[in-house]
C-alpha positions in Angstrom: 10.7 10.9 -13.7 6.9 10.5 -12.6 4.4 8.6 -14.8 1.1 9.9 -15.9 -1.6 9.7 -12.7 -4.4 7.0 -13.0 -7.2 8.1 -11.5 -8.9 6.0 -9.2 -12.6 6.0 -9.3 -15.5 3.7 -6.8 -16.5 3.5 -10.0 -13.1 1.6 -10.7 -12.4 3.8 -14.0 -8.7 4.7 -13.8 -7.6 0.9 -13.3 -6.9 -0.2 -16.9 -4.0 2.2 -17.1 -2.1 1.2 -14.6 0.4 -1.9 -16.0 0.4 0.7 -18.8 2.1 3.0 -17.1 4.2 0.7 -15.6 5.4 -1.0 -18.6 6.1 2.4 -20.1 7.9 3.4 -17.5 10.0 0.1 -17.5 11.0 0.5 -20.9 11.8 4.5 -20.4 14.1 3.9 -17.7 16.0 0.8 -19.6 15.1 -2.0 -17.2 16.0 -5.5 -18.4 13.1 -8.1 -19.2 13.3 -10.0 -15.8 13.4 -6.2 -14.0 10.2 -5.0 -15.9 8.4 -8.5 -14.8 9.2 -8.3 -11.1 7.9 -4.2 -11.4 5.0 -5.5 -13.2 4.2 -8.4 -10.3 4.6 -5.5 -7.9 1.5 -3.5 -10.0 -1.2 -7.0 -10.5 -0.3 -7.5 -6.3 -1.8 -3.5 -5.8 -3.9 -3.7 -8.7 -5.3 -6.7 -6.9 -5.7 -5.1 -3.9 -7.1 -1.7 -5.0 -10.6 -2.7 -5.9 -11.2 -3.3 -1.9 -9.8 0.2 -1.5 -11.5 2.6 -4.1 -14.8 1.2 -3.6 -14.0 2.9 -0.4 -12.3 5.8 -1.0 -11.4 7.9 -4.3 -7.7 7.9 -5.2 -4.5 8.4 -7.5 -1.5 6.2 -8.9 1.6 7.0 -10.3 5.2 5.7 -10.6 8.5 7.6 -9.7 11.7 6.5 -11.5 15.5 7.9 -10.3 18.0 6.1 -11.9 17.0 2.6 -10.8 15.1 2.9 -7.9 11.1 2.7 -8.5 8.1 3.4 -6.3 4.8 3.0 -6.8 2.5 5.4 -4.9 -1.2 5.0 -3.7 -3.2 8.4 -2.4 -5.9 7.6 -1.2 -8.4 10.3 0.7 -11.7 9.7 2.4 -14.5 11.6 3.8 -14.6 12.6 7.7 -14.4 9.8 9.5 -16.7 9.2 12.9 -17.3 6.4 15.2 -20.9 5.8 13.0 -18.6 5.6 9.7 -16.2 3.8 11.3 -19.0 1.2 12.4 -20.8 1.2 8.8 -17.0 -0.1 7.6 -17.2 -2.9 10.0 -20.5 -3.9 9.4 -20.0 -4.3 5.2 -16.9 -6.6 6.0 -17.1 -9.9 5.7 -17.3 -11.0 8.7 -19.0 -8.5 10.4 -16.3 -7.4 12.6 -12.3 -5.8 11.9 -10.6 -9.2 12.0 -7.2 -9.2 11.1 -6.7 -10.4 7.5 -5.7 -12.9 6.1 -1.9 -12.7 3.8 0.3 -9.6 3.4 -2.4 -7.6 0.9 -5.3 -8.2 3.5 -3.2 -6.9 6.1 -2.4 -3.5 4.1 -6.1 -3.0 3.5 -7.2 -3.7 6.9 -4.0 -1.1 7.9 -5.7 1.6 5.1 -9.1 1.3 6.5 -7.6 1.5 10.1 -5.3 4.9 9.9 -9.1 6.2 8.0 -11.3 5.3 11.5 -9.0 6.4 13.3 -8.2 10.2 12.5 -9.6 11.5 14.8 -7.9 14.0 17.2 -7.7 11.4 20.0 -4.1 9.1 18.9 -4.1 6.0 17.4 -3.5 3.0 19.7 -0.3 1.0 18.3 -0.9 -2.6 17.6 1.5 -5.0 16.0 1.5 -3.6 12.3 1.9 0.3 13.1 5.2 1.8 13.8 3.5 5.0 16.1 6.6 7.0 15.4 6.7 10.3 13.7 7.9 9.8 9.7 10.9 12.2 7.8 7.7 12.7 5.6 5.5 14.2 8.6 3.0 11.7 8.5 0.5 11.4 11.6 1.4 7.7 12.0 3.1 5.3 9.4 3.4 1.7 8.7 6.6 0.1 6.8 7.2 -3.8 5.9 10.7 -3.9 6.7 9.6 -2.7 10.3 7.1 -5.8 10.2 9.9 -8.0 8.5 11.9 -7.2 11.8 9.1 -7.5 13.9 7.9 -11.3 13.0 11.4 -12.9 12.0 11.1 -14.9 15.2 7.5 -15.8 14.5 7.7 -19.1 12.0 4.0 -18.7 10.4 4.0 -15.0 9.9 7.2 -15.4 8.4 6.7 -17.9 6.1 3.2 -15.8 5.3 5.4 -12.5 4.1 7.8 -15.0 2.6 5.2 -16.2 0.1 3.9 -13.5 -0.7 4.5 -11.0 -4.2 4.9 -7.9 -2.7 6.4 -9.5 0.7 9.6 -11.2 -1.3 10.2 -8.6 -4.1 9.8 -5.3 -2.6 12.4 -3.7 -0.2 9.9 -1.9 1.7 6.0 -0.6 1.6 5.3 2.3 3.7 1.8 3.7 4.9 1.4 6.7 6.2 -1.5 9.7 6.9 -1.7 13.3 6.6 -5.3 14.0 7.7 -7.9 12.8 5.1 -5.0 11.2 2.9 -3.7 7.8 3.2 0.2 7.4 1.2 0.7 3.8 0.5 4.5 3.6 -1.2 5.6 0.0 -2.8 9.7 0.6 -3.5 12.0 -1.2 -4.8 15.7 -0.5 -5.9 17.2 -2.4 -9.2 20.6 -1.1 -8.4 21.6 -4.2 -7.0 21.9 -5.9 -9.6 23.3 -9.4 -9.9 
């Protein structure tokens, strides 16, 4: 089943709906109490982050339910972006420069607003959060967290970072990927296995 969509506005009309649309969902597709609390932590960590996002770029939400396994999608599309865009970005951020962010939920924004400067024909240059592979979903280039999990379980402080984190410790995976002027950001996670 797919939930209603929330739209997401700069305007930052379309986020009130979200936890209800998760907590409907929950209760249509008989999770237990403690299940519907760990989907709803997933939805305040991206509700959290969204507000950096759509004051960016316009999007949509919505949840997908099969049998047990949940994901919560993020579209979010954005204008053309050129070099002078990509610099206008740079210069609102905080520090005046693309730093790498701080925790799990900076990182996936600073990813987001990454893939969007770089679209243009010429390929993006790999750094340590992109997997430059081509996705099942024909994406242009992707980013997944249990890629990153593999890639920093040898590295004690990023570790212990994605460790801490909401959407680090209960989610199975996130996955980022773009299809020209769209940006897919997919939170999943699988109540199957049950305890």
């Amino acid at each position: 089943m797919k939930s209603n969509v929330c739209e997401l506005k700069k305007d930052g009309k379309g986020m009130t709906n979200i936890l209800d649309e998760v907590e409907k969902t929950a209760v249509y597709n008989g999770l237990s109490h403690q299940e519907s609390l760990r989907l709803r932590l997933l939805a305040e960590e991206l509700t959290g982050m969204l507000p950096s996002l759509i004051e960016r770029y316009d999007g949509k939400l919505w949840i997908v339910a099969e049998n047990l396994k949940f994901e919560l999608h993020v579209e979010l599309i954005s204008d053309e972006m050129d070099s002078e865009t990509r610099a206008k970005l740079i210069s609102v951020s905080k520090e005046k420069r693309n730093a790498k962010a701080n925790g799990i939920l900076g990182q996936l924004i600073d990813i987001v607003d990454e893939m969007f400067m770089n679209t243009s024909t010429i390929p993006m240059a790999p750094t340590e959060y992109y997997a430059n592979t081509q996705s099942p979903l024909n994406y242009s280039f992707t980013w997944s967290l249990e890629q990153y999990r593999e890639s920093v379980k040898n590295k004690k402080e990023d570790w212990d970072e994605l460790e801490k984190s909401i959407i680090g410790s209960l989610s199975d995976d996130v996955l980022v990927g773009i299809r020209g002027r769209k940006i897919d950001m997919i939170i999943t996670k699988n109540f199957e296995k049950r305890s």
